[in-house]
Each structure stands twice: as structure tokens, then as C-alpha cells.
N, C-alpha and C positions, 0 to 999 in steps of 0.2 A: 469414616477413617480419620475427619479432623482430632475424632475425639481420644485417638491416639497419639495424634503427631509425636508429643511430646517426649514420647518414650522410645523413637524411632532412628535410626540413624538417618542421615539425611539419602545416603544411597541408599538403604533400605525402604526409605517413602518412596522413595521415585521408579525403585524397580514396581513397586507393589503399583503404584500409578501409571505405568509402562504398560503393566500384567491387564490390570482393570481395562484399560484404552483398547488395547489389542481383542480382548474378550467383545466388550461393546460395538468394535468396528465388524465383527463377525455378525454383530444381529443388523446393526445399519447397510451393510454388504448389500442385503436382499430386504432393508424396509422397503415398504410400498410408499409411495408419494404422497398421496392420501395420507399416509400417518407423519411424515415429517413434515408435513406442512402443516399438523392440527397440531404439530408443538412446533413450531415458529408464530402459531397465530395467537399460540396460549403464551408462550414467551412474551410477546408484544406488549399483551393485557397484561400478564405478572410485571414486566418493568413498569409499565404506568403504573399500575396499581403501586408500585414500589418504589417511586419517585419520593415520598419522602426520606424513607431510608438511603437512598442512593445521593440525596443529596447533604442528607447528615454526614453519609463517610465521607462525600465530599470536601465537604467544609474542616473534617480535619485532617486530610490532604495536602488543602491549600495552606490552613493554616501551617504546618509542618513545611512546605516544600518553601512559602516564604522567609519562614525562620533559618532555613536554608540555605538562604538569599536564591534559591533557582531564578531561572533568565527569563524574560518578561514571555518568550517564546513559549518557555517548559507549562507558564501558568497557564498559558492561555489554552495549549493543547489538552491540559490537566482540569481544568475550569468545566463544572457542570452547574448547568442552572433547568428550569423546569422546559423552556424550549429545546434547548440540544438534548435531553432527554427524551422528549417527542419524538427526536428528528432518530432515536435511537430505536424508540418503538417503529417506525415508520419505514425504516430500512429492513426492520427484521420481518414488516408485512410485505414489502417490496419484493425481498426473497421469496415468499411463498408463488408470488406470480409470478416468478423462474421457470423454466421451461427445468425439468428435472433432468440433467447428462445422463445418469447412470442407467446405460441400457440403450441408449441410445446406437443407430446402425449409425458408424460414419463413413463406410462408402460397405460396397459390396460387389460381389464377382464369380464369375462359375468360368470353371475348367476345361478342358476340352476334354477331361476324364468324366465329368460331371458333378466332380466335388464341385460345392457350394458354401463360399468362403464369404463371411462378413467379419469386420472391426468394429467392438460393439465399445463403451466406454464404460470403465469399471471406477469405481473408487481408486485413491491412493493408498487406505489405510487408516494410519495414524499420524496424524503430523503436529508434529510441535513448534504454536506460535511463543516467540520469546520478544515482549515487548515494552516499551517506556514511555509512561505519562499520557497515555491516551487512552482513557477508559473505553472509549464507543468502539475500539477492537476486539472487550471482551466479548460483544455484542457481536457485532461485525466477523470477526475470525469462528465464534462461536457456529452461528448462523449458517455461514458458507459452509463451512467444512461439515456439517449438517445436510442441509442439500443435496451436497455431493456425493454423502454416503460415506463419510470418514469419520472420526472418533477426533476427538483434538484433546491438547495437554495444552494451557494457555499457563505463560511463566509472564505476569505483569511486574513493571517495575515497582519499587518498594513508596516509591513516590505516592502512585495513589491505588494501594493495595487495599483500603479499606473501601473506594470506590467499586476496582474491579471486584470483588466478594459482594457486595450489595446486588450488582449488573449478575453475577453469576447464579447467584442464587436465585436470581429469578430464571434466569436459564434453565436450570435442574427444575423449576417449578415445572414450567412447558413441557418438559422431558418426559417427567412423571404424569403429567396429568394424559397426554398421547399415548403411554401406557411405553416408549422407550428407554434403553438402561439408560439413568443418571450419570453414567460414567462414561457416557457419549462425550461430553462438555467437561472435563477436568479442567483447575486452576490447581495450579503449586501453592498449598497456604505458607511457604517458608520462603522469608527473602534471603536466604543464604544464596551466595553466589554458585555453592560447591553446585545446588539443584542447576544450574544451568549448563555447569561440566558436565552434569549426568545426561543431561538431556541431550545435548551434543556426541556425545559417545554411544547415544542409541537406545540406552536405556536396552541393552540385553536385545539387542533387535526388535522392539519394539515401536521401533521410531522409525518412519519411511522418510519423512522431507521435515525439516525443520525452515518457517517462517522467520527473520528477524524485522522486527518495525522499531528504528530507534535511530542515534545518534551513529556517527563514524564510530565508534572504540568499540560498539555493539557489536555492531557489524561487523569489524572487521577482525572483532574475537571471533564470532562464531563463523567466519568463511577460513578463518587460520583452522579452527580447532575440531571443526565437525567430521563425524566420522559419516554421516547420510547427506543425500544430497541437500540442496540450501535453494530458497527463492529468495535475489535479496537485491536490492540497490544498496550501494554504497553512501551514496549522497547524490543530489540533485543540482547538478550545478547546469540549471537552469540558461537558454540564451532564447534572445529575439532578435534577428537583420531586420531592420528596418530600410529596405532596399530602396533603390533610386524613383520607382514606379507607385513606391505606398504614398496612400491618402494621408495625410497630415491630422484629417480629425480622428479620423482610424486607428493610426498610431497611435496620440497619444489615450485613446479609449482603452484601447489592447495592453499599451503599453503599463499605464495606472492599472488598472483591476488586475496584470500578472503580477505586479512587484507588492500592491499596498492590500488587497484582497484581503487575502490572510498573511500573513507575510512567515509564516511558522510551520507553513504545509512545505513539501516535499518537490511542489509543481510550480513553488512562486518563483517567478522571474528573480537570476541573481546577477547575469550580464546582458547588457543593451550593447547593439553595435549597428552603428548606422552608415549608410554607404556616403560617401563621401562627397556626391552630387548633389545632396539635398543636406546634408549638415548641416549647411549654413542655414538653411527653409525651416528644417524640423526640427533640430536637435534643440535650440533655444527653448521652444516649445514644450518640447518634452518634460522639460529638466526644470522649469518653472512649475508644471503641472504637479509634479513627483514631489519637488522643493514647497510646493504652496499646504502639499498633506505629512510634512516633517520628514520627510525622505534625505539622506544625505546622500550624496554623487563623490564618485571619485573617478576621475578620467583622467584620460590619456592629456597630452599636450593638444592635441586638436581641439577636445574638447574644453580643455582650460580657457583656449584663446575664445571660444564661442559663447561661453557661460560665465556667469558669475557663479563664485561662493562653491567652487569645486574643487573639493583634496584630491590632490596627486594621486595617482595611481600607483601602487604597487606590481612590482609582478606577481606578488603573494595575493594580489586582489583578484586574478584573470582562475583564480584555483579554490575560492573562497565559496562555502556554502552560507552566508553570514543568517538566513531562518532569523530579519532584524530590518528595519527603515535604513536600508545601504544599498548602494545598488554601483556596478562600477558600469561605467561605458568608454566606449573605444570607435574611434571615426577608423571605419575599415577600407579599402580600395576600393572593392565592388564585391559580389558575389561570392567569386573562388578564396577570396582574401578571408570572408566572414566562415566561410565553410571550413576552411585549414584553421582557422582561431578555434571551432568550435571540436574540429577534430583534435584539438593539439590541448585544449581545456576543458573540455564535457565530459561528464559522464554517463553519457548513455541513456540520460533519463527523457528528458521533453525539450525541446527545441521548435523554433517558432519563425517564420519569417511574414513578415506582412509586407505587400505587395499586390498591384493590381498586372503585374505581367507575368499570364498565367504559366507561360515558357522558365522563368527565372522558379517561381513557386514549382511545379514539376521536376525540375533539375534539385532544388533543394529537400523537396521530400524523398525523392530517389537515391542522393549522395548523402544527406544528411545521417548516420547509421546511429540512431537512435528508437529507442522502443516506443517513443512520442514524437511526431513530428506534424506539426501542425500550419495550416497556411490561414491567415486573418481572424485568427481565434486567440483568446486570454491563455497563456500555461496553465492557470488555473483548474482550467477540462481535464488535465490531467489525473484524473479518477474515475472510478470502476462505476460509480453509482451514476456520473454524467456519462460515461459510457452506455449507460442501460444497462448493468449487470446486477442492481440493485446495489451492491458493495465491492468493494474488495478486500482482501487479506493484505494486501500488499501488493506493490511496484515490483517487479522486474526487468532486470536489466543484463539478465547474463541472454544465452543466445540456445540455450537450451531449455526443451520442454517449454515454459512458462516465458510470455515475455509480453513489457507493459504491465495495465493493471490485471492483477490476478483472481479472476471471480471462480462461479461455480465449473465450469468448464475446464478451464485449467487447475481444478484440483481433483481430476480423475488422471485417468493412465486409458489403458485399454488392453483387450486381447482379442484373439482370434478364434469365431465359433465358424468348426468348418463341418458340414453334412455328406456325410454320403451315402452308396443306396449296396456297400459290398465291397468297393473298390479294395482293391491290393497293390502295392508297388513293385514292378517285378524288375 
């Protein structure tokens, strides 16, 4: 089909890529496991094998997106070298030791008629990943949605579209070589914007759930504009309490690896808030540790009086996803004070408190209303593969279907196979 594009209208590509998806999710429906696991394991070997090509587009990627000036964040998500390729093949073997959903009994029950009813898990279909600067999603989204017995349409940003084509075309290799349609794993070869209105509007019904993985304006185009359902976070506006009862060497271990980690993932630490009886104990601490790896602070007046070399806080700061060496904190009363800050500026995404009073950690995980909520662990965990899932497609954060990291499990549905031996309803 590439070797048409050219001649195509852009909604004429995307139906025709809708049609093909829809077609392929029909043979994946009912693939045996056995066969989609012999093309994630032939995928794995095609990327290796494909690692210098992958890193050739790479490189004119980067080069491009720095001429660009993109944000030191964008490169780094963007950035492939011969390790995180690895770490791409390694994920895509990781899937295969996935326990297969599709088909799976998830509860079951008989009547007092003698009907015999089970909830089996089926595929979603077709779902359309729409995503920015992160190649290892083509990988990753490819993969899962594979597994699961779904067909996917990946629309990568234009950033590093010569990356995602290199990653994909080793995908199609695996595809082929398992003896499954090619058309399982589609990419959009056109960065025309119009392709991602199409893909939003369904593409002729074609389209079950569309994924977004990307920036705010991504996002929150396609939760405005989508006509199918959406798995999506908006942003990660990240928090840790630091409560009255946490260990000081604890914090600041937890506290460093959530903010300076990666500091451009989705799960890093973007607000610290510490209770207000150890402030003076810990918070110096902290904020020297943060400050000694180039981290800037911006706090409240608590925190000025406690620290050197700390910018004021805004109230634009307590709402900021800055994906950047910033991090704001705030001396909070106790407890219910850090939980109303988190309710009143979170996003829904991961939240953290560290504490050795398991009562205080209990109440927070319970009240905290987040699709992550963690006690004496890094935000960082925030992801599908530290999960055990081997990957995930993406973060959610709405409160249906999907919520948290999104792996193979959460990209089925399910129905009801029910038995009977005659029955009639009178």
C-alpha cells in the first residue's frame, strides 16, 4: 500500500487502513497462541537483527528534532542507541511469556434452570495508538495489542517517523514469518495531521478504542474530538508526603530516583510535600540531595525559610507537569492537608507517600483516588513492564474499563457463552 500513498487522498489511506485492520483483527480473533507468540519471538530477532537500520533512522531523527530546538525531554524519549534497542527486543520476548486473555474464563455460574453461564475475554478489535517521540511504543503498542488478539493502526509523531518505520518493519517481518496478516501491526506512513482526524472519527467504524501517548495538546485534542472510546492520562502531575513517621534515609532515596530517574517519563515525581513535624529534620536533606544532581526547587515560604537557593513558588507551580530538573515542594500540616493538596492538583495518575506508620499509609492508599498509589516505593514503578505485564500501551486514568498501566488484559472486552441442554423461557 506504501507504494500508493502518493496517489491517495489522505481519508482515502486511512479508510483503506481501517478496512485492512478490521479484516486482520478477524484472523487474530481466533489465532492460537502458539502462533502469536512464534511472531513476537520472530519480531524480537527481526529488531535485533535490525538495529543498524533502526538506528540509522534514528540519527536522522535526532538530528532533525534538534534543529528543531525540541526539549531536552523530547530527545531523550526520542533517543535510541544499541541498548534501549535491546531493551525493545526484550520486552517484545517478555510478551510472549504472557499468560494469553483471550479466552480466558473470568468467573463462571449455573442457574437454577441449569443454564451454564461463563465471562470469557475476547479481543477489543481494532485500536488506534496515536503517539509522540517515543519509538519503543511502536514496539510496545505493536506487541500488546497482538497478544490480545487486536489488529492496531500506530499514527507515530513526525519527530521520529523514520525510527517508528525501521521498529515497524521488523514487526511485519515476525508477522509474516508466523504465517499472520501483515496488516495486524499498521503504521500511518503520512504525517499529515488530517490522518489523526480520521482516526478519531473512527475511520468508518473501524476503530474500537483509540490510545493517546504524548504531550497535553495530544491529548486533550483527541479526548475533545474522538468519536470511539479513548485510554488516556492527561498528564502526570505526579506527588510524594513525606509524612511525620518516614525514615529520612528512605525519603531522600525514594524521593531522588522519583524526580531525577528519568525525569521525562510520565511517573517522575513533580510535587514533594512534607508534613510539617519533620520539615525541619528532612526537608533540608532532601533538597540538598535533589540540588547536589542539578535539580531546581521551588517552594512555598516554609520551605524558603528551611533551604537555601529556593525559587518561590507559584501557584502555576502546584499544576505543572514540568518532564525537566524542577520539582516544587510545599510544608503541608499533616496528612488530610497533603491529601486535599493532592485532590485539589493531581491528576489521577501516581501518588506516593512514604512513611513508616502503616495506619497513616492505609488511609492514604484508600483516600488517595488515583490509578497509582504507592507506599515507600520510587513513582518511577509506575509502569506496565515493573508491573509484570511485560509492557504497556499506556497509563490510565479515566475510571472506566482500563485503569493504570494498560497491558494485555486490559486490551480485551469480553462476552457471555451461556449452555443449555433445551431450556425455554415461559
Amino acid at each position: 500500500m506504501l507504494d500508493t500513498v502518493d496517489a491517495m487522498t489522505t481519508e482515502d489511506l486511512m479508510a483503506e487502513i481501517g478496512q485492512r485492520a478490521r479484516a486482520a483483527a478477524r484472523v487474530l480473533a481466533t489465532a492460537p497462541t502458539s502462533r502469536k507468540n512464534e511472531a513476537l519471538a520472530a519480531m524480537a530477532a527481526a529488531v535485533r537483527a535490525a538495529t543498524p537500520d533502526i538506528l540509522a533512522g534514528n540519527r536522522i531523527d535526532i538530528e532533525a528534532m534538534k534543529a528543531n530546538g525540541q526539549a531536552a525531554s523530547f530527545l531523550d524519549r526520542g533517543t535510541l542507541d544499541a541498548e534501549r534497542i535491546e531493551a525493545i527486543a526484550k520486552a517484545l520476548e517478555d510478551i510472549v511469556a504472557l499468560d494469553d486473555p483471550v479466552g480466558s474464563v473470568m468467573t463462571s455460574w449455573e442457574r437454577p434452570n441449569g443454564l451454564k453461564i461463563e465471562r470469557v475475554r475476547t479481543p477489543l478489535g481494532v485500536i488506534g495508538v496515536i503517539y509522540e517521540s517515543r519509538p519503543n511504543v511502536t514496539a510496545d503498542a505493536g506487541a500488546l495489542c497482538l497478544k490480545a488478539g487486536n489488529a492496531v493502526i500506530l499514527r507515530g509523531g513526525s519527530d521520529t517517523i523514520h525510527s517508528n518505520r525501521a521498529i515497524h518493519a521488523a514487526l511485519r517481518s515476525g508477522l509474516a514469518q508466523a504465517g499472520l496478516p501483515e496488516d495486524a501491526i499498521q503504521i500511518v506512513p503520512v504525517t499529515d495531521r488530517a490522518a489523526v482526524g480520521e482516526m478519531l472519527r473512527g475511520l468508518g467504524g473501524n476503530v474500537d478504542v483509540i490510545v493517546p501517548r504524548g504531550g497535553r495538546s495530544l491529548v486533550e485534542r483527541v479526548q475533545s474530538e474522538a468519536r470511539v472510546p479513548v485510554f488516556a492520562h492527561l498528564e502526570g502531575l505526579v506527588h510524594i508526603f513525606i509524612d511525620k513517621a518516614a525514615d529520612l534515609d528512605m525519603a531522600v532515596e525514594v524521593v531522588v530516583n522519583s524526580k531525577l530517574r528519568r525525569t521525562g517519563i510520565c511517573g517522575a515525581l513533580e510535587t514533594l510535600l512534607v508534613h510539617k513535624d519533620v520539615a525541619e529534620s528532612h526537608l533540608p536533606v532532601i533538597v540538598k540531595a535533589l540540588q547536589a544532581k542539578g535539580c531546581e526547587i521551588r517552594g512555598d515560604s516554609r520551605t524558603r525559610e528551611l533551604c537555601e537557593n529556593i525559587v518561590p513558588a507559584s501557584e502555576d507551580d502546584w499544576s505543572t507537569e514540568y518532564l525537566d530538573r524542577i520539582l516544587a515542594v510545599k510544608v503541608v500540616r499533616d496528612l488530610d492537608d497533603a491529601m486535599d493538596h493532592i485532590a485539589a492538583f493531581g491528576s489521577s495518575h501516581t501518588d506516593c507517600i512514604v512513611t513508616g506508620d502503616q495506619a497513616a499509609a492505609d488511609r492514604f492508599q484508600a483516600e488517595v483516588d488515583s490509578a497509582i498509589v504507592l507506599h515507600n516505593a520510587s513513582t518511577q514503578f509506575a509502569d506496565g513492564g515493573e508491573f509484570g505485564m511485560g509492557a504497556e500501551i499506556g497509563i490510565a486514568t479515566g475510571r472506566m474499563h482500563a485503569r493504570g498501566p494498560v497491558g494485555v488484559e486490559q486490551l480485551t472486552s469480553f462476552k457471555y457463552k451461556v449452555r443449555g441442554t433445551g431450556q425455554t423461557r415461559s
